[in-house]
mmCIF file of the N, C-alpha and C atoms, coordinates in Angstrom:
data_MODEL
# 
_entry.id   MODEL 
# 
loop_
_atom_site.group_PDB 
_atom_site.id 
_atom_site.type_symbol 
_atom_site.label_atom_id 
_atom_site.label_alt_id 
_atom_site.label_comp_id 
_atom_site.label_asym_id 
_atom_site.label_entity_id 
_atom_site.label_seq_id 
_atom_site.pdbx_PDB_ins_code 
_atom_site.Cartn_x 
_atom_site.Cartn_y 
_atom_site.Cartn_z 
_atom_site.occupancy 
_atom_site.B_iso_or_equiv 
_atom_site.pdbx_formal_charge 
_atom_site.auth_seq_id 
_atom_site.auth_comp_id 
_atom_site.auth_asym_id 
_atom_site.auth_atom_id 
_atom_site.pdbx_PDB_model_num 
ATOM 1   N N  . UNK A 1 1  ? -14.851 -17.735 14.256  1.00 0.00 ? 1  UNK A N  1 
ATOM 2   C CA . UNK A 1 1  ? -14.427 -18.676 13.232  1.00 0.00 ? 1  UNK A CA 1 
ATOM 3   C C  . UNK A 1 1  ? -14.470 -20.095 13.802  1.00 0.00 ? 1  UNK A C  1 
ATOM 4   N N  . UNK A 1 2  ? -14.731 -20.954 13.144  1.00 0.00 ? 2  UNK A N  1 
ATOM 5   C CA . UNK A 1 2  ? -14.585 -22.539 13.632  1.00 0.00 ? 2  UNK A CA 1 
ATOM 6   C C  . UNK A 1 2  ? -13.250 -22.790 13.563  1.00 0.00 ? 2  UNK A C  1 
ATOM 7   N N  . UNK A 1 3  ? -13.616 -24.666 14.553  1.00 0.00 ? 3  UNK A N  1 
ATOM 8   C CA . UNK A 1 3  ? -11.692 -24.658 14.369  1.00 0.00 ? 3  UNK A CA 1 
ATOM 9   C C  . UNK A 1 3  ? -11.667 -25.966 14.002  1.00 0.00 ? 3  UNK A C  1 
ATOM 10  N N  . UNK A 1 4  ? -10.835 -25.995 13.520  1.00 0.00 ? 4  UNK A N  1 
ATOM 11  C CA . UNK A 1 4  ? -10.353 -27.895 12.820  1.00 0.00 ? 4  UNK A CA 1 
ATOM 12  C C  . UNK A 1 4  ? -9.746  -28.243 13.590  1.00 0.00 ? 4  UNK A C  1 
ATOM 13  N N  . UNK A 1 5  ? -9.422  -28.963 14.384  1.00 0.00 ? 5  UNK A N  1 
ATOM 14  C CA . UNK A 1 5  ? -8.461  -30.113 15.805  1.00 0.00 ? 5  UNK A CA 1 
ATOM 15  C C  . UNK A 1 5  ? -8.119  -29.178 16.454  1.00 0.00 ? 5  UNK A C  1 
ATOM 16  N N  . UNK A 1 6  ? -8.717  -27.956 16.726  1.00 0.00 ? 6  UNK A N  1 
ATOM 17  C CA . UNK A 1 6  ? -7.957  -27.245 17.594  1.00 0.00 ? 6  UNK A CA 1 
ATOM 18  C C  . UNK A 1 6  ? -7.235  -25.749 16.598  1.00 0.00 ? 6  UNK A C  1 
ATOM 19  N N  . UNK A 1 7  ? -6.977  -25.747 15.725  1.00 0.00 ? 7  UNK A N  1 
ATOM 20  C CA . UNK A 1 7  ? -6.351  -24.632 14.944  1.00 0.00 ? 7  UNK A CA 1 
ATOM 21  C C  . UNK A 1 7  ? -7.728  -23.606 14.643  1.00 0.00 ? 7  UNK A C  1 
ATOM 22  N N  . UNK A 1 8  ? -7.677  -22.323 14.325  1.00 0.00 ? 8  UNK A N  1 
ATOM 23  C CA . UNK A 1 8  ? -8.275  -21.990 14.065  1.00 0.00 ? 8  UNK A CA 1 
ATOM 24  C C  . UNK A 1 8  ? -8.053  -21.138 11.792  1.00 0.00 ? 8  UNK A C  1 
ATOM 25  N N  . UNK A 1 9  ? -9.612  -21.542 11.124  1.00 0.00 ? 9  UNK A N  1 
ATOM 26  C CA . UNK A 1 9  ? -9.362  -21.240 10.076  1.00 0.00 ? 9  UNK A CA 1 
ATOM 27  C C  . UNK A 1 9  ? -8.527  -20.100 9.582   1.00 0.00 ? 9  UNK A C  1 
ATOM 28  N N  . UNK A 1 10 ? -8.659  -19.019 10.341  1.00 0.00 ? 10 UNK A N  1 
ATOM 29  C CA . UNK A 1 10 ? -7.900  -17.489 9.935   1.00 0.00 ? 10 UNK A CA 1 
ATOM 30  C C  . UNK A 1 10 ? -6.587  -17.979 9.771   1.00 0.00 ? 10 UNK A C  1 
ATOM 31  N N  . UNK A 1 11 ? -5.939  -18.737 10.976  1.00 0.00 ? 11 UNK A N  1 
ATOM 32  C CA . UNK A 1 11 ? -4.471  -18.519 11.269  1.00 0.00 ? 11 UNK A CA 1 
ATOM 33  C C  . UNK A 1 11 ? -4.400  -19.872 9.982   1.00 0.00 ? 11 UNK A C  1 
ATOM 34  N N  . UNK A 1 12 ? -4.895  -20.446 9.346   1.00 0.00 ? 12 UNK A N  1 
ATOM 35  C CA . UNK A 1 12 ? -4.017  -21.387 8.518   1.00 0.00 ? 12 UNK A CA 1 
ATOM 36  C C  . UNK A 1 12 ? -4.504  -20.758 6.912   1.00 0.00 ? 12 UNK A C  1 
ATOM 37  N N  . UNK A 1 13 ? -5.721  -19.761 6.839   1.00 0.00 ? 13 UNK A N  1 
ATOM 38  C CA . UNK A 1 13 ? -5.470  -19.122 5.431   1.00 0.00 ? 13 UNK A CA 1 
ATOM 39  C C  . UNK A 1 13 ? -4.694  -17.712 5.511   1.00 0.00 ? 13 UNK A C  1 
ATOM 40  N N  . UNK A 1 14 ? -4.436  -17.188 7.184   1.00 0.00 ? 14 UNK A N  1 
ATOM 41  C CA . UNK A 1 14 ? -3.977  -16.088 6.852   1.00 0.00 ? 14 UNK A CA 1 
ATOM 42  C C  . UNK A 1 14 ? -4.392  -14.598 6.699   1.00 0.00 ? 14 UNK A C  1 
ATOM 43  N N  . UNK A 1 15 ? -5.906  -15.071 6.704   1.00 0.00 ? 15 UNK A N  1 
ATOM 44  C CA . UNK A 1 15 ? -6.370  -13.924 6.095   1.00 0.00 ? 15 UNK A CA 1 
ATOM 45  C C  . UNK A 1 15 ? -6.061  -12.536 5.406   1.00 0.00 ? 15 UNK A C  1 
ATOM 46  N N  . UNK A 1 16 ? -5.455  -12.000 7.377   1.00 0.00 ? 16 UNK A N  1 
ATOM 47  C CA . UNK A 1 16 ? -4.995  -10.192 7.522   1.00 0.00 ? 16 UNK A CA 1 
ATOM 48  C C  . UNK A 1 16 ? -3.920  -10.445 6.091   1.00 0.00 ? 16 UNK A C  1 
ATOM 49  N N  . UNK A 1 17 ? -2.991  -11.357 6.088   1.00 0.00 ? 17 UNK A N  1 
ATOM 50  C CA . UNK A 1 17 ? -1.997  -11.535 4.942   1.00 0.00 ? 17 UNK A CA 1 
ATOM 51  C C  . UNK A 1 17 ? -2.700  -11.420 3.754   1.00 0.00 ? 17 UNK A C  1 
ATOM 52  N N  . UNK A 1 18 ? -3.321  -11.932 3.223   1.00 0.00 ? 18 UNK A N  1 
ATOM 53  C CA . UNK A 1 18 ? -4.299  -12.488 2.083   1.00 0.00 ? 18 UNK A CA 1 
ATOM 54  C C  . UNK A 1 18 ? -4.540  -11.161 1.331   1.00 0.00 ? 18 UNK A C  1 
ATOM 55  N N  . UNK A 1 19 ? -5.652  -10.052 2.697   1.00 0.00 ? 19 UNK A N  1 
ATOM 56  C CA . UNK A 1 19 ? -6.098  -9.218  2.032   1.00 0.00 ? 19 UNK A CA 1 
ATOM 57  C C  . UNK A 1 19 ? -5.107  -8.216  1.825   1.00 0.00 ? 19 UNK A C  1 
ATOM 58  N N  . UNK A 1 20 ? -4.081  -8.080  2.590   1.00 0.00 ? 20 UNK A N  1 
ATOM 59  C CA . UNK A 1 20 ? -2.761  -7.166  1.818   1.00 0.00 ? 20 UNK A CA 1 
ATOM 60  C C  . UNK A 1 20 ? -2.516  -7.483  0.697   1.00 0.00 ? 20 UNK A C  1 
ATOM 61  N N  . UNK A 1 21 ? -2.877  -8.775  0.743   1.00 0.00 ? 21 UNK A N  1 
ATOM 62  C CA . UNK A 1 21 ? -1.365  -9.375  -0.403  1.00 0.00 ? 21 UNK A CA 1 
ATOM 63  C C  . UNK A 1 21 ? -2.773  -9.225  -1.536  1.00 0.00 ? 21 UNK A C  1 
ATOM 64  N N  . UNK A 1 22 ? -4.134  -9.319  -1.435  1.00 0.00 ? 22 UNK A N  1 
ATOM 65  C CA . UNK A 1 22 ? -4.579  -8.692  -2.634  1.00 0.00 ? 22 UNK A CA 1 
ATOM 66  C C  . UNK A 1 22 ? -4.861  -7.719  -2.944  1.00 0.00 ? 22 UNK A C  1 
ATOM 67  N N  . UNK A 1 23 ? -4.692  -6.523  -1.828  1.00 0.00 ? 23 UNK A N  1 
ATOM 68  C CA . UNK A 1 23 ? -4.656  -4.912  -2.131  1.00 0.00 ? 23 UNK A CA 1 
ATOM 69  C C  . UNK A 1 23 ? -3.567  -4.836  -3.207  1.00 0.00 ? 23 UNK A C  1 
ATOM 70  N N  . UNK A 1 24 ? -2.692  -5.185  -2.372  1.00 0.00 ? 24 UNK A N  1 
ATOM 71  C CA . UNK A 1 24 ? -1.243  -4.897  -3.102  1.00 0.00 ? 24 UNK A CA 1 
ATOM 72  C C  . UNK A 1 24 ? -1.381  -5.810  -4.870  1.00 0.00 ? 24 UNK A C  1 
ATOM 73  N N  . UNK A 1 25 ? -2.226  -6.617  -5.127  1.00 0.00 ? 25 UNK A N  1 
ATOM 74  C CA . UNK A 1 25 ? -1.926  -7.031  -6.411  1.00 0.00 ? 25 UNK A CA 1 
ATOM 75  C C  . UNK A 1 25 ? -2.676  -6.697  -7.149  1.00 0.00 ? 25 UNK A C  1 
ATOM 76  N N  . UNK A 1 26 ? -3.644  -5.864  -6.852  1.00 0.00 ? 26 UNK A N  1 
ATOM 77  C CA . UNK A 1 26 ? -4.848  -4.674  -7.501  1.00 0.00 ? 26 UNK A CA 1 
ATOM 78  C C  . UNK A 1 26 ? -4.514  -3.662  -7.886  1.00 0.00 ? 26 UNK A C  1 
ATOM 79  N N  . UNK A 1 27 ? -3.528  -3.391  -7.028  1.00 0.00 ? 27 UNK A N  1 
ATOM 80  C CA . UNK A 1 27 ? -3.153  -2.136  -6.669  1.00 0.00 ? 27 UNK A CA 1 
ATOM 81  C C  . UNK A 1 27 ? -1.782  -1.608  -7.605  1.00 0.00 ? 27 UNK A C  1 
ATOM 82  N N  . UNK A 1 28 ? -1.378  -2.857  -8.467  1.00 0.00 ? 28 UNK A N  1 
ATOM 83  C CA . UNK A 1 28 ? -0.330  -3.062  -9.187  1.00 0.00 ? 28 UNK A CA 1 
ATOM 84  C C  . UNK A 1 28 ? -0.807  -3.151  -10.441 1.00 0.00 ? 28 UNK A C  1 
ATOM 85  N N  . UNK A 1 29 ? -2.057  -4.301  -10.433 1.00 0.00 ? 29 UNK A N  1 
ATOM 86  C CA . UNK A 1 29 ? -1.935  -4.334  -11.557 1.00 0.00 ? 29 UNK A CA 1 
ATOM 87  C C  . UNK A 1 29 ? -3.009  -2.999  -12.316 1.00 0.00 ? 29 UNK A C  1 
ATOM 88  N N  . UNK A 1 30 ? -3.740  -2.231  -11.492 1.00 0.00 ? 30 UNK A N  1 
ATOM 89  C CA . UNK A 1 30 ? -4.087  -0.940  -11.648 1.00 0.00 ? 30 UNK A CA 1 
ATOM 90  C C  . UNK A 1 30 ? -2.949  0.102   -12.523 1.00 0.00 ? 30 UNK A C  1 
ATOM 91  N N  . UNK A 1 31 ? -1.614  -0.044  -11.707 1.00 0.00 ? 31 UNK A N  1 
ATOM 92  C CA . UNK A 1 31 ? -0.696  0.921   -12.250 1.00 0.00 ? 31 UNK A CA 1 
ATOM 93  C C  . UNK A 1 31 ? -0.282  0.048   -13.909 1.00 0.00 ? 31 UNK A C  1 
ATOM 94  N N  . UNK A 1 32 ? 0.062   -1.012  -13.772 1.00 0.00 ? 32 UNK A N  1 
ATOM 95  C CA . UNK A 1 32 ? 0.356   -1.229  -15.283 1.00 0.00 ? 32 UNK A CA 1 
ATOM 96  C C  . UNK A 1 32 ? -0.743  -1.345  -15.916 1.00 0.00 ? 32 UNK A C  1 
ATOM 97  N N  . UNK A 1 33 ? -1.761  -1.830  -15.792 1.00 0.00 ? 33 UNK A N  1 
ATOM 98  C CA . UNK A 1 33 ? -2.697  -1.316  -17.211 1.00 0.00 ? 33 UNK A CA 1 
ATOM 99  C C  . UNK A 1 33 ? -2.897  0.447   -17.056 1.00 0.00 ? 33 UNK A C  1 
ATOM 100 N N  . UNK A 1 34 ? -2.891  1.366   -16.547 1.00 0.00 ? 34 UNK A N  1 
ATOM 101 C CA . UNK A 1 34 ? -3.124  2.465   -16.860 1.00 0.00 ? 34 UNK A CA 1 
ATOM 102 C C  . UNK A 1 34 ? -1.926  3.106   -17.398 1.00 0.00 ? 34 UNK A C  1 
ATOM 103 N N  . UNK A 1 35 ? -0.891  2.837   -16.790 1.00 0.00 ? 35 UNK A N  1 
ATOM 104 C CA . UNK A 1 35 ? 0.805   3.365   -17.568 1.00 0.00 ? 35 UNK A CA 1 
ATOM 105 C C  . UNK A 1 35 ? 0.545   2.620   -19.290 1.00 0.00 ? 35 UNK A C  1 
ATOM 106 N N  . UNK A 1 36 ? 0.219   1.911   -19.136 1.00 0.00 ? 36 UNK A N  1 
ATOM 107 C CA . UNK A 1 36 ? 0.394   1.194   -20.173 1.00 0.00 ? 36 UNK A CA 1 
ATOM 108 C C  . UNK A 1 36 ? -0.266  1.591   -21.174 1.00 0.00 ? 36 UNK A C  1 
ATOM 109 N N  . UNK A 1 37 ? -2.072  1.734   -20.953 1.00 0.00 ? 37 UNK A N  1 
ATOM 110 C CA . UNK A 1 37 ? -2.771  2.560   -21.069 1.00 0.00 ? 37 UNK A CA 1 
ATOM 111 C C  . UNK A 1 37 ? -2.315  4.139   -22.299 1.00 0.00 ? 37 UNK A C  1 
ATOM 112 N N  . UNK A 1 38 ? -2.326  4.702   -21.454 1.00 0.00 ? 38 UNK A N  1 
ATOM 113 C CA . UNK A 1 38 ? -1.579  6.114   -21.302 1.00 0.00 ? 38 UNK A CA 1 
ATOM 114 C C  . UNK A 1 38 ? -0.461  5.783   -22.329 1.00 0.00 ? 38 UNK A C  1 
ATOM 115 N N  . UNK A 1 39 ? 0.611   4.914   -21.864 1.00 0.00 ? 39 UNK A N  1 
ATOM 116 C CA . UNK A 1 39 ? 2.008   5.131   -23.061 1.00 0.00 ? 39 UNK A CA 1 
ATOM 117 C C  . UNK A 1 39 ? 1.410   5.209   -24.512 1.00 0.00 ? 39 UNK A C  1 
ATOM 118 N N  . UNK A 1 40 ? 0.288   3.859   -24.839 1.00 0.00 ? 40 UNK A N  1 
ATOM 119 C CA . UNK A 1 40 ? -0.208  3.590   -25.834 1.00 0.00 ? 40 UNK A CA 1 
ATOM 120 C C  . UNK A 1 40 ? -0.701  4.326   -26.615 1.00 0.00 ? 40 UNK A C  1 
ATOM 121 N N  . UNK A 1 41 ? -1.291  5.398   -25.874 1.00 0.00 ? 41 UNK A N  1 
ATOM 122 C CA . UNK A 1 41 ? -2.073  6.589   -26.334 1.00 0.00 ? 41 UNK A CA 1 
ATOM 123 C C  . UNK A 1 41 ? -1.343  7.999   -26.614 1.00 0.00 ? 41 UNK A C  1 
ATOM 124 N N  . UNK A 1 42 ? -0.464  7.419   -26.250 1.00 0.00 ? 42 UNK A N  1 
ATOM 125 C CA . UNK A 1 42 ? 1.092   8.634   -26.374 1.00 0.00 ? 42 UNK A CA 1 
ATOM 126 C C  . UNK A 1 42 ? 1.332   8.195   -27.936 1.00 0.00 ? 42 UNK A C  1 
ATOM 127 N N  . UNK A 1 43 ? 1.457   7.351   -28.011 1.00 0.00 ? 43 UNK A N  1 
ATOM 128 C CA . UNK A 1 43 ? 2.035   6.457   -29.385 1.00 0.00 ? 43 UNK A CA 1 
ATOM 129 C C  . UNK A 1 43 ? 1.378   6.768   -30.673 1.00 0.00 ? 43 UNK A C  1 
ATOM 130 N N  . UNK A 1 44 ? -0.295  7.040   -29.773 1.00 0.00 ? 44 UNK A N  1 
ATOM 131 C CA . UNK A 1 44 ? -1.270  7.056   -30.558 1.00 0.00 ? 44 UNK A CA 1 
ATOM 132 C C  . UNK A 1 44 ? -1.665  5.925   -31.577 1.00 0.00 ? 44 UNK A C  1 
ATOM 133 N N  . UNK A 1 45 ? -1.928  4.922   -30.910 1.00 0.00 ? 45 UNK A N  1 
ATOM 134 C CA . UNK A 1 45 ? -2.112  3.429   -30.949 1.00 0.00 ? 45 UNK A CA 1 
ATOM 135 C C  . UNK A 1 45 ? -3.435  3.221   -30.004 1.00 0.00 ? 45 UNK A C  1 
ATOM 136 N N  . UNK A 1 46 ? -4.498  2.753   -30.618 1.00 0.00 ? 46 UNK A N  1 
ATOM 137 C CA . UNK A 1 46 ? -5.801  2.136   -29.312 1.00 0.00 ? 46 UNK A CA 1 
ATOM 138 C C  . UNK A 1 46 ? -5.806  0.774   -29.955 1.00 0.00 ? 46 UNK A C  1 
ATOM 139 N N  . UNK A 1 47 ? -6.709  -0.175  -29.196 1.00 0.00 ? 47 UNK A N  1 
ATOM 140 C CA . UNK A 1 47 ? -6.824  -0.995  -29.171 1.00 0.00 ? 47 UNK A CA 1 
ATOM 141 C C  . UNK A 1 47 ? -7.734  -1.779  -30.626 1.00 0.00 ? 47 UNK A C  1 
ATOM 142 N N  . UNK A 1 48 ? -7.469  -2.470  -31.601 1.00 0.00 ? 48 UNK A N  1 
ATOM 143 C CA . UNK A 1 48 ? -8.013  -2.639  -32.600 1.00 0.00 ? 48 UNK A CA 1 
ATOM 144 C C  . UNK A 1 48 ? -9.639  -3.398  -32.303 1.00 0.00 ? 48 UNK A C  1 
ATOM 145 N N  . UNK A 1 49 ? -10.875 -2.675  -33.218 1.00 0.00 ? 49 UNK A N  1 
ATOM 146 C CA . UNK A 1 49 ? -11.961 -2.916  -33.327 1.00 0.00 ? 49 UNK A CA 1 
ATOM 147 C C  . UNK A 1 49 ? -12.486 -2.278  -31.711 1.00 0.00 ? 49 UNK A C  1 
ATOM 148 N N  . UNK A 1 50 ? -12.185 -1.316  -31.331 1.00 0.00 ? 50 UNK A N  1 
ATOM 149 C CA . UNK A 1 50 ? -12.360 -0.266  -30.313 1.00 0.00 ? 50 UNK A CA 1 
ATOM 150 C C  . UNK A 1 50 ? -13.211 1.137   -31.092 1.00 0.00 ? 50 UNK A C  1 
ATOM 151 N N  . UNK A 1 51 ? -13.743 1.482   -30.422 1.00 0.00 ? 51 UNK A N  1 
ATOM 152 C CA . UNK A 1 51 ? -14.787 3.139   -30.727 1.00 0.00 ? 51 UNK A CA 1 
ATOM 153 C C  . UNK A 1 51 ? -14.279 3.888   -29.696 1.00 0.00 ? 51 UNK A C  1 
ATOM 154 N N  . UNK A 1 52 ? -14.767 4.891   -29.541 1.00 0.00 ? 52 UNK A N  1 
ATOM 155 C CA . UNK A 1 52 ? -14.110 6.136   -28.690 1.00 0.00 ? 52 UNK A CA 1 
ATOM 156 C C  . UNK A 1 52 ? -13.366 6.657   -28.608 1.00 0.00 ? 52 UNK A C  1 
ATOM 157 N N  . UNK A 1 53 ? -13.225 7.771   -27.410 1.00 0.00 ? 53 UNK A N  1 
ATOM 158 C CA . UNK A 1 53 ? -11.548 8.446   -27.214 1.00 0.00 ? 53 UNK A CA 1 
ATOM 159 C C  . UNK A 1 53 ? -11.294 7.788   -25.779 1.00 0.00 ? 53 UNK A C  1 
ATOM 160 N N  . UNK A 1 54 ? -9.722  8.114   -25.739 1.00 0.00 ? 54 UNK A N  1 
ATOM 161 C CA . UNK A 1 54 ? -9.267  8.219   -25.134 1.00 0.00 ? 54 UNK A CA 1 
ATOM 162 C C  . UNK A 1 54 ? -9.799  9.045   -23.728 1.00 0.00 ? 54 UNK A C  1 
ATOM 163 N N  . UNK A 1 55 ? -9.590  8.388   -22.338 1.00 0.00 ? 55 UNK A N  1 
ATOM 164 C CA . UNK A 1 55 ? -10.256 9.638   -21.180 1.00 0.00 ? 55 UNK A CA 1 
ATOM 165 C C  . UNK A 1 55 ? -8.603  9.511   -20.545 1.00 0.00 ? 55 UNK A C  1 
ATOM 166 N N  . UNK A 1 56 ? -8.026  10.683  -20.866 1.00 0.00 ? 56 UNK A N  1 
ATOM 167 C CA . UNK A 1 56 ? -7.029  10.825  -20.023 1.00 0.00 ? 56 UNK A CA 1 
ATOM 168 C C  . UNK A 1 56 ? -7.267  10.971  -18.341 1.00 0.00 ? 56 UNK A C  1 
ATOM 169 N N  . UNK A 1 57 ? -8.087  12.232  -18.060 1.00 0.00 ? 57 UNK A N  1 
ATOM 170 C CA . UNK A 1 57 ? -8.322  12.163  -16.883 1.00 0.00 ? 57 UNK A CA 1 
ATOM 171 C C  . UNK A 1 57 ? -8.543  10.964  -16.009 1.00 0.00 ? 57 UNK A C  1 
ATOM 172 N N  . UNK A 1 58 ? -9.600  9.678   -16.758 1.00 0.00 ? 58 UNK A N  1 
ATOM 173 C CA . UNK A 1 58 ? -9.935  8.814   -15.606 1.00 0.00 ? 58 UNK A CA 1 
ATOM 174 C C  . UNK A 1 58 ? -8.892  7.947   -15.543 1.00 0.00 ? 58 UNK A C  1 
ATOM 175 N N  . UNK A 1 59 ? -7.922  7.749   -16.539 1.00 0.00 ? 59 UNK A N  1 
ATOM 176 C CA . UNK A 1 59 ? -6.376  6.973   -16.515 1.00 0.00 ? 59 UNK A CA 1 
ATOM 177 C C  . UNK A 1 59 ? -5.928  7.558   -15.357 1.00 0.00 ? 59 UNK A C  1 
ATOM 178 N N  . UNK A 1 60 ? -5.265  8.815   -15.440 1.00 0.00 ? 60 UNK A N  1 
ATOM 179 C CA . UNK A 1 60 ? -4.444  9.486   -14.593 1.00 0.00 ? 60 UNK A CA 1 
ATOM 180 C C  . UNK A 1 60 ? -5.116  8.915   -12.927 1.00 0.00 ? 60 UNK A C  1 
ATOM 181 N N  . UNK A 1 61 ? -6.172  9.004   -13.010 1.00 0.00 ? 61 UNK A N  1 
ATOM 182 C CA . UNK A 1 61 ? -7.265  9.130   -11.568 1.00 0.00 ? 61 UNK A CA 1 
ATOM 183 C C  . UNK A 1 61 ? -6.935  7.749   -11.456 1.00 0.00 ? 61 UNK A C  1 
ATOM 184 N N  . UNK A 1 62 ? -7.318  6.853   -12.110 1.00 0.00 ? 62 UNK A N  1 
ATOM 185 C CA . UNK A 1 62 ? -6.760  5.303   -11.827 1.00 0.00 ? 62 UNK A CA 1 
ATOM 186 C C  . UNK A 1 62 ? -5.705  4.781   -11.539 1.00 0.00 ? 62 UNK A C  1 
ATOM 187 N N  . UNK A 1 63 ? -4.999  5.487   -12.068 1.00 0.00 ? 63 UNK A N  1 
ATOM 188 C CA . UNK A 1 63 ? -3.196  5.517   -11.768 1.00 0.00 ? 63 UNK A CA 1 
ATOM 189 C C  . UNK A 1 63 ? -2.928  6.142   -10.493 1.00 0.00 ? 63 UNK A C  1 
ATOM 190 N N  . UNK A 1 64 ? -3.158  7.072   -10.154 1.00 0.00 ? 64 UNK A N  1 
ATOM 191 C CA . UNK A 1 64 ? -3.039  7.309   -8.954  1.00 0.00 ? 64 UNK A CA 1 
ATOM 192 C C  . UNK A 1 64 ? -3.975  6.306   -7.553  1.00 0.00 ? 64 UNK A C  1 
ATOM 193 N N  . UNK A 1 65 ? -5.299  6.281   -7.728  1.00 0.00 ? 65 UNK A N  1 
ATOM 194 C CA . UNK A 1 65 ? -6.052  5.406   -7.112  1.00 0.00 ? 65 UNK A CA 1 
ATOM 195 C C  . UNK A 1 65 ? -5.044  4.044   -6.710  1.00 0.00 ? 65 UNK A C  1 
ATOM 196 N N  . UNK A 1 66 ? -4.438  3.436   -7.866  1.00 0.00 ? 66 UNK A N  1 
ATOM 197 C CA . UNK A 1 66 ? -3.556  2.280   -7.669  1.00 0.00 ? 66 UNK A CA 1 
ATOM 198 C C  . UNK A 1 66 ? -2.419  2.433   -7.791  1.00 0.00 ? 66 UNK A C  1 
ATOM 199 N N  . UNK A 1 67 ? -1.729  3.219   -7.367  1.00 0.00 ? 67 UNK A N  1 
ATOM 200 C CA . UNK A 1 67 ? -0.611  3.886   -6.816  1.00 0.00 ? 67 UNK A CA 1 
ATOM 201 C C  . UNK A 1 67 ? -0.281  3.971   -4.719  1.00 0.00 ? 67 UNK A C  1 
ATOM 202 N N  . UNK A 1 68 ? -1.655  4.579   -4.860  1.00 0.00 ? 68 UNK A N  1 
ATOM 203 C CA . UNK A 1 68 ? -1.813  4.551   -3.398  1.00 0.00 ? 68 UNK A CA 1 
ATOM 204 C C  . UNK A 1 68 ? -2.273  3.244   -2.632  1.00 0.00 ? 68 UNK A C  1 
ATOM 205 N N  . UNK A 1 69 ? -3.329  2.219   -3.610  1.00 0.00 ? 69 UNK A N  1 
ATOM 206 C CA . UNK A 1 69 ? -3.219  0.709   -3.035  1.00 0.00 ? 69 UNK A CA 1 
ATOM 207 C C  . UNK A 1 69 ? -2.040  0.249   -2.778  1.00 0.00 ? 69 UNK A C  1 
ATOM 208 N N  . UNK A 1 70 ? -1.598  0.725   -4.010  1.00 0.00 ? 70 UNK A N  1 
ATOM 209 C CA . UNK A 1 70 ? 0.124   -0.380  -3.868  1.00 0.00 ? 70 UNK A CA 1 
ATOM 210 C C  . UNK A 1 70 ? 1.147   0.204   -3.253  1.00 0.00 ? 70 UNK A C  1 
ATOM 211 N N  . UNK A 1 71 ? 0.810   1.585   -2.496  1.00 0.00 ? 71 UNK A N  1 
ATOM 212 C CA . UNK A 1 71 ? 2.028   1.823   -2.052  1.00 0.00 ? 71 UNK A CA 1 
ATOM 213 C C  . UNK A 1 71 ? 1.614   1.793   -0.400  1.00 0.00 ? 71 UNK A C  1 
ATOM 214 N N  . UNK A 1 72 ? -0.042  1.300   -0.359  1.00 0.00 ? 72 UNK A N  1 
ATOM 215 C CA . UNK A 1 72 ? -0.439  0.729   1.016   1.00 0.00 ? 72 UNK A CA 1 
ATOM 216 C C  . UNK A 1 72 ? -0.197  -0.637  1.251   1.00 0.00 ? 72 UNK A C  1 
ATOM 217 N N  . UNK A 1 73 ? -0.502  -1.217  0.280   1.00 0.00 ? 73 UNK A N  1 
ATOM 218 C CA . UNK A 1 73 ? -0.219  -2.757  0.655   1.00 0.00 ? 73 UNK A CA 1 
ATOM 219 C C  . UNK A 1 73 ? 1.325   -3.511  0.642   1.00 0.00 ? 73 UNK A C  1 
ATOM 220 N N  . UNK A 1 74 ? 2.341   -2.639  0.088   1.00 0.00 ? 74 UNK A N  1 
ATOM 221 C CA . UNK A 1 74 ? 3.878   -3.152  0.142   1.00 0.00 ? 74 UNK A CA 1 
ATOM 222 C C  . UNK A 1 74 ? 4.390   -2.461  1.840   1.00 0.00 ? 74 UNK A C  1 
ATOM 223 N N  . UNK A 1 75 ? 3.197   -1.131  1.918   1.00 0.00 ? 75 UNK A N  1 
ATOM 224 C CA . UNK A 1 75 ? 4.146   -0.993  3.408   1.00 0.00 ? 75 UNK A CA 1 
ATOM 225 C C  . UNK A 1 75 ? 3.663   -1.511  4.513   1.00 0.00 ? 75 UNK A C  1 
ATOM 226 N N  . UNK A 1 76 ? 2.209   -2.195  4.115   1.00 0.00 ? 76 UNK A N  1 
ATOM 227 C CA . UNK A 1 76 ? 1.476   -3.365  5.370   1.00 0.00 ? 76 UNK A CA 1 
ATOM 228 C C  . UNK A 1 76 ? 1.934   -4.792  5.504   1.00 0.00 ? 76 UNK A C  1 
ATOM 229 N N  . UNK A 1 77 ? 3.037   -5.022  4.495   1.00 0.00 ? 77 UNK A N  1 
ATOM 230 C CA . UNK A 1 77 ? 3.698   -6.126  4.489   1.00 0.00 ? 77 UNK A CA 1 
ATOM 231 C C  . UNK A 1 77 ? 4.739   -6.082  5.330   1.00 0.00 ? 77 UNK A C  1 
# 
């Protein structure tokens, strides 16, 4: 990495921090759109001027997928 007066770029953006801190906000906002998702479809409510069904399976799979981001990136903090 280059350095500005002597500092180097990593240590003033942080990086290793950075990319936790955007696992972890992927990884979140993964779980609320798929809970959310899912409740909606419980309700039996979709999204207006939408076609299709519902894929429960790839919700569930997404929900979990970002379940496990976010429950990696709150304990790398």
């Amino acid at each position: 990495m280059s350095a500005v007066n002597g500092t180097d770029i990593a240590e003033i953006l942080d990086l290793d921090q950075l990319l936790v801190l955007m696992v972890l906000a992927i990884g979140v906002a993964m779980v609320a759109g798929n809970v959310f998702a899912i409740f909606q479809h419980h309700r039996g409510r979709k999204p207006e001027g939408e076609e299709g069904e519902f894929r429960a399976g790839r919700a569930y799979w997404l929900l979990a997928v970002g379940l496990i981001m976010t429950l990696w990136g709150a304990v790398s903090l």
